[in-house]
N, C-alpha and C positions, 0 to 999 in steps of 0.2 A: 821216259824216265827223267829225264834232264829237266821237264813241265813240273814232275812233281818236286824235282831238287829243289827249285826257285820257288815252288808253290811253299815248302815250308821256309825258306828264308823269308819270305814274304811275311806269311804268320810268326813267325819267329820277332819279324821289325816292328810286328803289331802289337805283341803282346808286351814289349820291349816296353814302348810309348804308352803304352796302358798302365802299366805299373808305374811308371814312373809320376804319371798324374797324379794315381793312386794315393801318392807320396805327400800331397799336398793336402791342403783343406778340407772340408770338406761344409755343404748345407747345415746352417745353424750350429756350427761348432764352440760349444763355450757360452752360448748365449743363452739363459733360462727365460721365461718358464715354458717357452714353446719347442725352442732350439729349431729344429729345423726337416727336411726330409730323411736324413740318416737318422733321426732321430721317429721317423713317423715309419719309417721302415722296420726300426727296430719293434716300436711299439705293436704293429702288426705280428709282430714275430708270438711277444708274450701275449698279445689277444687270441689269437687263433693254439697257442698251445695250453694255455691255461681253461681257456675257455669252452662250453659245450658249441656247437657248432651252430645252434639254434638262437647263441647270442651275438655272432660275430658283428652282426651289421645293426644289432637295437643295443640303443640309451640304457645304460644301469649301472649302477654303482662298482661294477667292477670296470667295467666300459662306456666310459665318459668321449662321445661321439665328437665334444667339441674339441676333444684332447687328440689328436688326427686318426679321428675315426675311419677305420676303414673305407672306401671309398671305389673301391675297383673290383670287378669281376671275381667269379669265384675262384678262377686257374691263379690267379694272384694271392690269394689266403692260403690254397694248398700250398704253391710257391712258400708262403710265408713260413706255414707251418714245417713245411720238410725243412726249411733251415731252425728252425726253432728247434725240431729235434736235434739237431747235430749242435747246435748253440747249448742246447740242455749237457748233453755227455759231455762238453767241454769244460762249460761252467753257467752251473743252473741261477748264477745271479743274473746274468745278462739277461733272461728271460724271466726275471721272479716278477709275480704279479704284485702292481702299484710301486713297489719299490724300487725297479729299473729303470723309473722313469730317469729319462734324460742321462742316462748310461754313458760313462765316456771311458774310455782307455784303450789305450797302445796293442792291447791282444786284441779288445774286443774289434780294435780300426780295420787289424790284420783281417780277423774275421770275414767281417760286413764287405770288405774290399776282395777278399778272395771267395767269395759268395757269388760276386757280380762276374768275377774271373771264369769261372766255374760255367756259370749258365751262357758268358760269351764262348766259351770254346765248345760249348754242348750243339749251342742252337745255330747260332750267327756266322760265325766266321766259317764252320763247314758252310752253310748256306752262302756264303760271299763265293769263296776257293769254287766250289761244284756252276753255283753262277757263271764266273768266266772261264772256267773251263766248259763248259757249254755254249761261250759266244761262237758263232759261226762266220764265216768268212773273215778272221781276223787270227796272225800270226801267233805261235805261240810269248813272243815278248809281250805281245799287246795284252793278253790274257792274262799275264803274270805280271804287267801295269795295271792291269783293270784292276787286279785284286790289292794290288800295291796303295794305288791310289784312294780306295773302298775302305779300306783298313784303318787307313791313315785320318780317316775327314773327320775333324777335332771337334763339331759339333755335339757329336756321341761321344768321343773320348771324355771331353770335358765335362758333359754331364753325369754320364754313366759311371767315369772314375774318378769326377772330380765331383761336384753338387752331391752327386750319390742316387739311384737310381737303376733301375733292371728294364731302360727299354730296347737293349739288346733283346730280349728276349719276346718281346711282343714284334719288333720289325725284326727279329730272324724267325719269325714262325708266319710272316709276311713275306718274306721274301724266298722261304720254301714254296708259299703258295703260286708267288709269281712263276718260280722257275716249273713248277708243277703245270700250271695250265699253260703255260708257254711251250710245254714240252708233249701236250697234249696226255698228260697225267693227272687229267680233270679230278678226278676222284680225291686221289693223294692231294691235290694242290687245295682243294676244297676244303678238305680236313685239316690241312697245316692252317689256313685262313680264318676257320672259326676258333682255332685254338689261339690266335692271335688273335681275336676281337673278342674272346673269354679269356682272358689274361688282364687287356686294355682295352674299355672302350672306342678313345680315341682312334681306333684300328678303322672303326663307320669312316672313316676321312678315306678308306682304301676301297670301302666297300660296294661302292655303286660301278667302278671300274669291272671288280669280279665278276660282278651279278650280270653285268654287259656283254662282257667278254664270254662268259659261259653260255648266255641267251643268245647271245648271233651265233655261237657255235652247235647250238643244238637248233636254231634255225637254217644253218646250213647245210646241215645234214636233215634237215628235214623233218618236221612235226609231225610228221603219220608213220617213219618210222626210226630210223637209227634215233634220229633228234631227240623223241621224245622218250626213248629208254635211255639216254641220256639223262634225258631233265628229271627222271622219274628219279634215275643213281644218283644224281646230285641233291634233290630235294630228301630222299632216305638219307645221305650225308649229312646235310646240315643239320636237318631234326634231331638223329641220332647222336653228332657229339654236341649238340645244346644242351640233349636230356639228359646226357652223363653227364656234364660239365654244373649243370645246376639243380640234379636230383635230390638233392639232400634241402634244397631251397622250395621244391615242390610238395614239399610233402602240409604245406598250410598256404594259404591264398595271401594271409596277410606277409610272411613270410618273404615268400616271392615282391609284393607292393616294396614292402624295407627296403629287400635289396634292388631295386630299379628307383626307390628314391634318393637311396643313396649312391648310385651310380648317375645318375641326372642332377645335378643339383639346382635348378634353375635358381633359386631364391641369391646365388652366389654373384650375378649381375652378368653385364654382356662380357665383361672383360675383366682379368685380373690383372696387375703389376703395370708393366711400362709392356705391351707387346706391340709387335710390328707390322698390324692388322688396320684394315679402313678403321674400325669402330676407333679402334684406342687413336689414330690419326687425326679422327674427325672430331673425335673430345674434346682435343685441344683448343676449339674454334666455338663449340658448341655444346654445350656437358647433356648428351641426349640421354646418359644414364640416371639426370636428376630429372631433364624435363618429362620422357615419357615414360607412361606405365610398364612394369616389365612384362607384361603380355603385348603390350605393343611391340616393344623391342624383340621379342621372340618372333611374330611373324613378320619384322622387316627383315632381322636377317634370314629366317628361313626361304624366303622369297629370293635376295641378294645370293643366296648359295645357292638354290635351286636354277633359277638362271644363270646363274654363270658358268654351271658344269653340263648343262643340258645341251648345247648343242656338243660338247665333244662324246659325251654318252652315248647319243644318236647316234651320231657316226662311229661309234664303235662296235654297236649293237648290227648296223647295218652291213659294217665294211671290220668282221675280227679279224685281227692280227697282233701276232707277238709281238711288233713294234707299234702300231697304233696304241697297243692293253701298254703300255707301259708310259708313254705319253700321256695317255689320258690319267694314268694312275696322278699323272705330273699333276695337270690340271684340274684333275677334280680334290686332291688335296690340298692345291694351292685355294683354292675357294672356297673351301672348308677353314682355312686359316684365316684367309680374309674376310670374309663375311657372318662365320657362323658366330652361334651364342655361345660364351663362356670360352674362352680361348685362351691358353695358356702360351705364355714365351717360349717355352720349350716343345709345343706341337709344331713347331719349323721343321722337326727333324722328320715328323710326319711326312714331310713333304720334301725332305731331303733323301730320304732313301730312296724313290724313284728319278729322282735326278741324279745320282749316283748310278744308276744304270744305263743311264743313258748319257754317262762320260765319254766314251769312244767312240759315240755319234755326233753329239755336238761339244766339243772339250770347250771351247770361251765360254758359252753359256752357263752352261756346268758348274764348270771353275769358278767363275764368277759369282753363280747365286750361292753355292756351296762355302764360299770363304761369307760371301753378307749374310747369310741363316746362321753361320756360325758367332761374327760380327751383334747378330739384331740380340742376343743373348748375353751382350756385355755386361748390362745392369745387372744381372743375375748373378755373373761371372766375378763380379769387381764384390759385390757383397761377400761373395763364399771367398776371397782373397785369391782369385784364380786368374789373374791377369799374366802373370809371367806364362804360366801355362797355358794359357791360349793362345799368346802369343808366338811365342814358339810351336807349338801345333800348328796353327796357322800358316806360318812359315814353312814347317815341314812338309807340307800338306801343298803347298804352292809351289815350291821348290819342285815337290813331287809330278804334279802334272804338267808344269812347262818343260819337263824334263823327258816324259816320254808321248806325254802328246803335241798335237800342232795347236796350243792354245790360242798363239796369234795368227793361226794359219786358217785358210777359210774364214776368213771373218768379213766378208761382202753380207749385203743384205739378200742377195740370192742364196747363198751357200749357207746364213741362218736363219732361212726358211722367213726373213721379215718383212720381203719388198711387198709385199701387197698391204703390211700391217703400215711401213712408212709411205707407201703411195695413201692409203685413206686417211694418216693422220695430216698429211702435208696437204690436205686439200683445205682442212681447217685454220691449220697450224703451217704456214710457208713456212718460215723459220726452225722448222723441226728437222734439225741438220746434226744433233749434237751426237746422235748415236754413231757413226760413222766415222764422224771427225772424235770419237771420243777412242774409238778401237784404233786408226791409224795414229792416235799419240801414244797410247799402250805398246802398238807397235815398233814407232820410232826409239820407245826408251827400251825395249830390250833390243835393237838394233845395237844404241848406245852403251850398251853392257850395263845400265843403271839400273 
């Protein structure tokens, strides 16, 4: 009883911090003729409710494609649509066709900001709470830090409540899935997973971990029999909620082509904005987006992502486990952000929500990459006028986990699993001292109360 008292004080200090972001800016506020994503959110709203369903995703006069045409799965235009109803009963301007463009006011903020409220406490935040309270071998305080700290990571706050955005709701239909096959609720976790990669694409960044995780688990059990009524119920899963999710897309061929070209957009380059990815790093030095062809670019980095996620796959497929599947979730979307094509500043968080679950295994690490994924999204940040507010997040957010983890505790290269990665770089590199001597000065300054 006492787990769940804290369990809602917890969500309680979540939802506190959310709103309060809420309060601020938001993407392309004031600015015409494009304005910005609250503005391409809205616009999806009146497409998908004015519109026959046969036009959502093709060019035409009522739906000008270059005006932020739709662009995301189909679980995301229903999304649109079931808000658009409830925006209709309120006030059918907000939704009127061509005329709403670029829609601004004080109810409609409320709205759009208690939309995103809504779908976080539907999908996500149960998904976080059920999460730590299913860690195992760890006390109930730490369970009610895990969720404390999960809540708290201002990456998501800031975009979701501040830029404006619903990707609570594609990583809480993610992280249903993790805790589903983690819990050996294959089925259920499968169906939460495609519902988050029919929501967002960007979910593929999760996808190869699943497909891994589930394959060594039905080779475990064995391919002539448990295994493979296994693979049989999982593969009836996937198909089944594809076909619901894009039924209304199948009913013409061309149909189907629109919407996967407009979910793909390759013509859009390797990278957009300032992101914090090799390709956009390597620009700097070398502009490969003018020198090479864009079909070149597409099989260098599909190669660079392909390699780099492939031997943790392996040994995932080989050796499952609910802490290897979450690890690897680590590093096959860290790879994805790094190397693949068309990469958005905001797919960090892709790769933040499984580092989030693996806070109370490794807390420096964690902490660390958690505050710079939040950090690499400044430029974004400072444009939408949202620097105080990250700031403070930020802070909260830090405060939070030195507070009930041992952030500067275990921080040996044995204890963060990196003595073999600094023994092969120091063969190279003698001088490759800084990591160690970098955590015992982190150390000495909160010795020093600094």
């Amino acid at each position: 009883m006492e787990k769940w008292y804290w369990m809602i004080v917890v969500v309680l200090m979540g939802l506190t911090v959310r709103w309060a972001v809420s309060l601020n800016s938001y993407s392309g506020a004031g600015k015409p003729p494009m304005f910005g994503d609250y503005e391409a959110q809205r616009h999806w709203q009146e497409v998908t409710y004015n519109l026959p369903i046969k036009q959502w995703y093709f060019n035409s006069s009522d739906n000008n494609l270059q005006y932020w045409g739709l662009d995301y799965p189909p679980l995301t235009a229903y999304h649109s649509f079931l808000c658009a109803y409830v925006a209709k009963f309120i006030n059918p301007d907000w939704i009127a066709l061509h005329v709403s463009r670029g829609y601004e006011s004080q109810e409609h903020k409320l709205f759009m900001r208690t939309t995103v409220l809504i779908a976080d406490l539907l999908i996500y935040i149960p998904a976080v709470v059920l999460y730590c309270c299913c860690l195992k071998e760890i006390s109930i305080k730490k369970k009610v830090a895990n969720a404390l700290c999960i809540l708290l990571y201002p990456g998501l706050i800031l975009i979701d409540y501040g830029h404006f955005q619903y990707n609570s709701v594609s990583l809480g239909f993610a992280l249903w899935g993790v805790l589903g096959v983690s819990c050996d609720w294959d089925l259920l976790g499968s169906l939460a997973f495609c519902l988050a990669i029919n929501y967002k694409q960007m979910e593929l960044y999760h996808s190869l971990p699943f497909f891994c995780f589930l394959l060594g688990k039905c080779f475990k059990k064995g391919l002539k029999g448990k295994g493979c009524v296994l693979l049989m119920k999982l593969v009836c899963i996937v198909v089944a909620s594809f076909t619901l999710c894009w039924l209304p897309f199948f009913t013409e061929w061309e149909q189907t082509l629109q919407v996967l070209r407009r979910l793909f957009p390759v013509d859009r380059g390797l990278f957009e904005d300032k992101v914090a990815n090799v390709w956009c790093s390597f620009n700097i030095f070398l502009k490969i987006k003018d020198i090479l062809p864009r079909h070149i670019q597409i099989i260098i980095s599909f190669c660079f992502t392909f390699l780099s996620l492939l031997p943790a796959c392996i040994k995932l497929t080989l050796q499952p486990s609910p802490k290897g599947f979450k690890f690897t979730l680590v590093s096959c979307a860290l790879s994805f952000f790094l190397f693949s094509f068309q990469v958005h500043e905001k797919s960090i968080l892709l790769v933040s929500l499984p580092v989030c679950l693996v806070l109370n295994e490794i807390p420096f690490m964690a902490t660390w990459f958690l505050l710079v994924s939040t950090f690499s999204m400044l430029p974004l940040l400072l444009k939408d006028e949202l620097l105080m507010p990250s700031v403070v997040t930020m802070m909260a957010f830090f405060v939070a986990c030195t507070t009930f983890f041992p952030v500067f505790g275990k921080t040996s290269e044995e204890e963060l699993k990196l003595k073999s990665f600094c023994i092969s770089v120091r063969r190279y590199l003698p001088c490759f001292t800084f990591l160690p001597k970098l955590i015992q000065y982190l150390k000495s300054l909160r010795s020093i109360g600094l």
